[in-house]
C-alpha positions in Angstrom: -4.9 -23.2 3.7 -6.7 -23.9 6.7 -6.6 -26.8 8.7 -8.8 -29.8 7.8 -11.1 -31.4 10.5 -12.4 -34.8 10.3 -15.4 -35.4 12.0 -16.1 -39.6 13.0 -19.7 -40.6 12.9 -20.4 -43.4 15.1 -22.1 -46.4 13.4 -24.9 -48.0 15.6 -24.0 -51.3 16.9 -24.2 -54.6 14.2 -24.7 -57.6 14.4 -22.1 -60.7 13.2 -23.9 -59.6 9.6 -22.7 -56.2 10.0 -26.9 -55.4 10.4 -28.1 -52.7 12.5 -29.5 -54.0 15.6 -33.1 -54.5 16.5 -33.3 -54.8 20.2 -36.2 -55.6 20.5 -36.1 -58.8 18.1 -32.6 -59.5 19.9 -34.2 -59.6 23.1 -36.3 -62.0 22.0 -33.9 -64.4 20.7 -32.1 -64.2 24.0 -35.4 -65.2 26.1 -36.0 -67.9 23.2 -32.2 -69.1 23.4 -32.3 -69.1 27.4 -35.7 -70.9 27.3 -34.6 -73.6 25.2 -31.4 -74.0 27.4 -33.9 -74.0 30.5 -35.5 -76.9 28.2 -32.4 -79.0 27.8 -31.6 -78.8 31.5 -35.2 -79.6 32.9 -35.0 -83.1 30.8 -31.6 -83.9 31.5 -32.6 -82.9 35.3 -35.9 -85.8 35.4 -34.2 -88.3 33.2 -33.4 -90.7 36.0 -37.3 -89.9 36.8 -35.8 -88.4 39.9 -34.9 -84.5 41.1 -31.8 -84.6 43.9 -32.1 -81.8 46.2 -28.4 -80.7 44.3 -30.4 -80.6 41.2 -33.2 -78.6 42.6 -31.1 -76.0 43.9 -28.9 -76.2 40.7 -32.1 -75.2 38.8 -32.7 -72.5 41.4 -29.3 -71.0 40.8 -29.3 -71.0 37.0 -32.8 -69.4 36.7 -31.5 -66.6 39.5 -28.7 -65.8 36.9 -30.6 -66.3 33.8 -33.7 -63.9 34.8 -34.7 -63.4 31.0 -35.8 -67.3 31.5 -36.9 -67.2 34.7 -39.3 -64.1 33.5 -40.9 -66.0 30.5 -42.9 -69.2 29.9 -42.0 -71.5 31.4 -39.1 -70.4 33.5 -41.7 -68.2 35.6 -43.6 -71.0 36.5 -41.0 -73.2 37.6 -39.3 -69.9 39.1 -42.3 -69.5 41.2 -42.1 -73.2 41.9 -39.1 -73.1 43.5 -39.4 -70.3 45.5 -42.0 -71.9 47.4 -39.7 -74.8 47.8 -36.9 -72.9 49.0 -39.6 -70.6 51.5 -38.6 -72.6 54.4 -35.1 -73.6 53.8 -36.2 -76.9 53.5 -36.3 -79.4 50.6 -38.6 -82.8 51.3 -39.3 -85.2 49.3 -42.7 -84.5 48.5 -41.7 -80.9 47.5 -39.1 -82.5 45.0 -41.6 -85.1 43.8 -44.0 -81.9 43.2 -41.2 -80.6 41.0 -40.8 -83.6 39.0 -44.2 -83.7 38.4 -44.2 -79.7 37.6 -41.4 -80.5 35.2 -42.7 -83.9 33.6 -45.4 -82.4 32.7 -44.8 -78.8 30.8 -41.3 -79.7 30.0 -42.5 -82.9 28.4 -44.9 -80.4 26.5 -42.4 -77.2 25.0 -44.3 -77.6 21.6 -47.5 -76.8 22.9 -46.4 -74.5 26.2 -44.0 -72.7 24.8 -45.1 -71.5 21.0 -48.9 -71.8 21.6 -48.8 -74.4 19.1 -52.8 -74.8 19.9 -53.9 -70.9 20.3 -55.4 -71.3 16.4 -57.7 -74.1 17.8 -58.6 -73.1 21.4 -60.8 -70.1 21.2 -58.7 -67.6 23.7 -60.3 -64.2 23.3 -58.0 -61.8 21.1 -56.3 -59.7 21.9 -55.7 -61.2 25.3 -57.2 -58.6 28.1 -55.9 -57.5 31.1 -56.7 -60.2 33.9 -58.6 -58.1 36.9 -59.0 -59.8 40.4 -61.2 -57.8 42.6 -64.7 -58.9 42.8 -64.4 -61.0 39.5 -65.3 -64.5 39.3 -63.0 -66.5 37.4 -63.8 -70.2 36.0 -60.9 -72.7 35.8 -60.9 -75.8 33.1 -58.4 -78.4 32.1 -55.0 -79.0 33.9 -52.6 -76.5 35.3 -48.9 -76.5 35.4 -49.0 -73.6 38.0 -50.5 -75.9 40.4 -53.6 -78.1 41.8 -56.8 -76.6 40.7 -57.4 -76.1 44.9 -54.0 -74.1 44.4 -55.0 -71.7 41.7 -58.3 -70.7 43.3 -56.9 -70.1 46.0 -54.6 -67.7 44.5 -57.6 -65.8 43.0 -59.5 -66.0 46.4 -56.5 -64.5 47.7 -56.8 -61.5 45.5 -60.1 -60.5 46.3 -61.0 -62.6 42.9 -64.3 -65.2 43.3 -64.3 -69.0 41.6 -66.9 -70.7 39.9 -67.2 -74.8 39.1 -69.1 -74.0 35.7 -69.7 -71.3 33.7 -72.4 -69.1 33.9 -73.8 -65.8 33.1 -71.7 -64.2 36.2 -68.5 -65.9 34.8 -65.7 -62.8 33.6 -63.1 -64.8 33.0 -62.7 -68.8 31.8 -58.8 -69.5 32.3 -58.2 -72.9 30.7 -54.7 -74.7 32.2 -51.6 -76.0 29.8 -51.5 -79.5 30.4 -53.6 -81.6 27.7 -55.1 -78.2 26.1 -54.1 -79.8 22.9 -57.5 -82.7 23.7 -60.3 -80.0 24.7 -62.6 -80.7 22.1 -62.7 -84.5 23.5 -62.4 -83.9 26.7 -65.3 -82.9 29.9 -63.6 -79.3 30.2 -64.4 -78.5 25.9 -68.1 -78.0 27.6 -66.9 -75.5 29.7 -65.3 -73.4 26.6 -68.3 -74.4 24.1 -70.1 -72.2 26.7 -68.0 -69.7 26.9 -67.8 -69.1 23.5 -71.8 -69.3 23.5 -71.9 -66.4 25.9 -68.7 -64.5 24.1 -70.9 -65.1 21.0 -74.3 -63.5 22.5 -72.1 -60.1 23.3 -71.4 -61.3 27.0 -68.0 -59.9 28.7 -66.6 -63.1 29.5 -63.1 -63.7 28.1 -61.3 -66.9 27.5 -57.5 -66.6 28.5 -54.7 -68.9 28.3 -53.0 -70.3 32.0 -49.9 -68.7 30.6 -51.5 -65.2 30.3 -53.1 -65.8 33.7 -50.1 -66.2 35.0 -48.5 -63.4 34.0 -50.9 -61.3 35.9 -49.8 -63.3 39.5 -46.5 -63.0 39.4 
């Protein structure tokens, strides 16, 4: 009789449920677990309405280890934040004040930042397009966690982009900020998207895009 062989299939990795894994779904329940660690820590870090210069560059240090963070919403902001900060080797006071403010205001904010709690009310175009730069004029409304509104045009001017103070015919893309998104429809920058969407509407290419899809396109 001749001798038996056994032949061992692998099994693909499981999960704790003894499930197949999706990476794809797991990946994203990493960036969502990180995120909402990076949450956690940016409250506990302005809770004494203060940033140390310790704290900053204990923020710095976690969001260099914890890159599926520093690579989403909001993490890329603030990553971006701080490497400006840290440019010159120097921390002022003004620089951490600017990062209290930074963090104040979108941490202060995950509902809204983070799961787009308001993208069924603000008319973004979908599916989001590709953000161009070159010889495109871009239109800026509302508040931006990214930076001053003198800030972000000058980060479109800087890539060969063009800014506008109102929207017009000429106007490719209106790029409405985070903070206070949530009040457009009673606030001066709803006029700016109630034209927009007035152009959209009349088969103009003008597209409406969120500050966190805009920002995606700097970094």
């Amino acid at each position: 009789m001749p001798d038996r062989i056994y032949v061992l299939k692998r099994t693909g990795k499981l999960d704790s449920d003894g499930q197949p894994l999706n990476r794809n779904w797991n990946a994203n329940r990493l960036i969502e677990r990180s995120t909402d660690e990076l949450i956690g820590i940016c409250r506990g870090l302005i809770v004494d309405k203060v940033v140390s210069e310790e704290e900053t560059g204990f923020l710095k240090s976690w969001l260099n280890t914890y890159r599926d963070a520093a690579g989403s919403w909001p993490g890329n902001v603030i990553a971006a934040r701080l490497d400006k900060i840290f440019e010159d080797g120097i921390i002022d006071p003004e620089e951490r004040d600017d990062l209290f403010n930074l963090l104040r205001e979108v941490i202060g904010q995950k509902t809204d930042v983070l799961h787009s709690k308001h993208s069924t009310t603000l008319p973004f175009t979908k599916p989001a397009p590709p953000i161009f730069f070159t010889d495109q004029h871009f239109c800026l409304t509302g508040r931006f966690a990214w930076g001053s509104r003198a800030h972000c045009e000058t980060e479109i001017k800087s890539r060969g982009g063009r800014t506008q103070p109102t929207v017009t015919q000429q106007t490719h893309f209106l790029v409405i900020g985070t903070i206070g998104s949530s009040d457009w429809l009673h606030s001066t920058h709803g006029r700016k998207i109630e034209h927009a969407v007035e152009l959209a509407g009349g088969n103009h290419p003008i597209a409406i895009v969120s500050e966190e899809h805009w920002v995606d396109h700097l970094l």
